[in-house]
BAKEVO-773670 format. One line per 3 residues: their letters; for each residue x, y, z of C-alpha. Coordinates in steps of 0.5 Angstrom, whole numbers, plus 500, padded with zeros to 3 digits. Example, Ala and Ser with C-alpha at 12.3 -4.5 7.8 and 13.67 -1.06 7.14 Angstrom:
BEGIN
AS> 525 491 516; 527 498 514 $
END
This chain:
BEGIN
XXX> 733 603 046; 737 597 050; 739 601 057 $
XXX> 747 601 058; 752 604 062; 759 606 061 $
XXX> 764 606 065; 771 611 064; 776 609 069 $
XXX> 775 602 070; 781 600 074; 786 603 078 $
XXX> 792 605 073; 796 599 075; 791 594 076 $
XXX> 789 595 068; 798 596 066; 798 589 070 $
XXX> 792 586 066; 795 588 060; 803 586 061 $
XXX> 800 579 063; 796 579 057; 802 581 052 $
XXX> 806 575 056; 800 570 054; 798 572 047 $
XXX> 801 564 045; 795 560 050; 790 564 046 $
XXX> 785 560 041; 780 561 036; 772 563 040 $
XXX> 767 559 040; 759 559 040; 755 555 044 $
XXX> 757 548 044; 764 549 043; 763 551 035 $
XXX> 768 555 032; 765 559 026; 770 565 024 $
XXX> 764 567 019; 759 568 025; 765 570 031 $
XXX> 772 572 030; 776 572 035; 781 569 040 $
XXX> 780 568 047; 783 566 053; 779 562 059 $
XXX> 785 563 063; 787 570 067; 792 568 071 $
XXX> 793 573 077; 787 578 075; 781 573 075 $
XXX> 780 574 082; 782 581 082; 776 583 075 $
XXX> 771 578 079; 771 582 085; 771 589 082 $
XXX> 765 586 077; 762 583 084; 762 590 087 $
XXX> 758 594 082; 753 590 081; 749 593 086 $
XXX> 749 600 082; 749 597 075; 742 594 077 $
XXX> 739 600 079; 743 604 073; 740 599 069 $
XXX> 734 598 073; 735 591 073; 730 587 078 $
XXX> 735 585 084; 738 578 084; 743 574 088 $
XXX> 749 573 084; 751 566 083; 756 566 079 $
XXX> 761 571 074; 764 568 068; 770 571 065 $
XXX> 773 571 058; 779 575 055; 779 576 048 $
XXX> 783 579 042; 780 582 036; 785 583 030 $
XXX> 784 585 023; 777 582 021; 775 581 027 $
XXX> 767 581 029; 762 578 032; 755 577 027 $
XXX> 749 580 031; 747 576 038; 744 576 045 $
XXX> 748 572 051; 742 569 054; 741 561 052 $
XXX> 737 559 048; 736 552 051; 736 549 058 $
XXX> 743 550 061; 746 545 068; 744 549 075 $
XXX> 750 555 074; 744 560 073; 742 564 068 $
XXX> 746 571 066; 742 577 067; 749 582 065 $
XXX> 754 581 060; 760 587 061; 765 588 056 $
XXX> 772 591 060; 777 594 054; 784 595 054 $
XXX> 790 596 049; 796 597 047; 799 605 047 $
XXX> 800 608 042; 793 604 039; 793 600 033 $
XXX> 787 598 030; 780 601 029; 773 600 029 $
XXX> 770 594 033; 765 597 036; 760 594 041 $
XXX> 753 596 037; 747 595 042; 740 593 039 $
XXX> 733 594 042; 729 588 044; 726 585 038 $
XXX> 731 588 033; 734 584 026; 740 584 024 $
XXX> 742 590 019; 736 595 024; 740 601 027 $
XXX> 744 601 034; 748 605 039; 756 604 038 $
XXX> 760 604 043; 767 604 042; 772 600 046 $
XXX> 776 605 049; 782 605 054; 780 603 061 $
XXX> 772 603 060; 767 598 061; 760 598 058 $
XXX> 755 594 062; 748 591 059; 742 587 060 $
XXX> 744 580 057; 738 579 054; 741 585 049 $
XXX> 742 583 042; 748 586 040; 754 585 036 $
XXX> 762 587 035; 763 591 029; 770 590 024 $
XXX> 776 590 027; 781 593 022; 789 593 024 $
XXX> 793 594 020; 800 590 022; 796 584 023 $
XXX> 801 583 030; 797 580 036; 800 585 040 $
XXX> 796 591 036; 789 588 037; 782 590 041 $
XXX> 783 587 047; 777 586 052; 774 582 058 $
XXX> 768 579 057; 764 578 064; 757 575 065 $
XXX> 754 576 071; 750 569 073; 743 569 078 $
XXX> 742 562 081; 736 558 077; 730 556 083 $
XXX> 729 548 083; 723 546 082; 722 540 086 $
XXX> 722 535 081; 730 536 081; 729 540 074 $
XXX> 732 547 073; 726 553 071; 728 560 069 $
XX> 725 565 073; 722 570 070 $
END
């Protein structure tokens, strides 16, 4: 199966009660999730998201940056230098999902590199109000339908996997509909920069 690590505890309590009162104070700035090249498909993905997190980005970047290091030896992972850490904030409400994926690109990107990690960090509103939306992890080389291992969005947890992962988000089911009730995460992908070759084009390692 797809190598994972989970991590209980991910921030320090007032880190994840800081992360969370900023989201509650920007839930109007998020916006329906797009795929590759900005598409938004709510039957493919459906969620709202938020490029922007303020005062914590720095704050998720270096604590994601800092455990690199293990999460390639737990992982097993062949070393790289990072090149970059991308960050998302997302809300699954009721209906919510993502349709089975990987995070690797499928077509020649610009020189940012290429993700080798994906992380999810999840966080909430106690008491929770909603269930489901677990993150199923897929062998390499499974179908969309084929068995997987579910990992569900706890409080305060972290779960890292290779990018190359099929994966997918189950239903997210919340009762009160409100965006305040909803699974929140942040999603981290850890880059590695592209070698060059000398004809100026960029070519994946392998």
């Amino acid at each position: 199966m797809t190598p994972y690590l989970r991590q209980a505890d991910f921030l320090p309590p007032h880190d994840h009660a800081a992360l969370l009162d900023w989201t509650m104070a920007n839930l109007s700035r998020f916006s329906p999730a797009g795929l590759a090249g900005n598409i938004v498909d709510p039957a493919v993905r459906r969620a709202l998201t938020l490029r922007d997190l303020g005062p914590h980005h720095d704050l998720l970047e270096g604590h994601v940056r800092a455990a690199v290091p293990d999460w390639i030896a737990a992982l097993r992972v062949t070393p790289f230098a990072i090149s970059e850490v991308e960050l998302e904030l997302a809300a699954h409400n009721d209906g919510a999902h993502f349709l089975f994926h990987s995070d690797t690109y499928t077509r020649d990107q610009p020189a940012r590199g290429d993700r080798m990690l994906s992380a999810v960090y999840y966080f909430h509103q106690e008491p929770q109000g909603f269930s489901g939306g677990c993150l199923r992890l897929h062998r390499i080389g499974a179908s969309p339908g084929d068995a997987g291992i579910d990992v569900p969005p706890a409080q305060n947890s972290l779960v890292v996997f290779p990018s190359w992962a099929p994966h997918e988000v189950l239903r997210v089911d919340c009762p009160s509909g409100d965006l305040v009730d909803s699974r929140f995460a942040v999603n981290c992908w850890v880059y590695r920069a592209r070698e060059i070759e000398r004809s100026g084009t960029a070519a994946v390692q392998p």
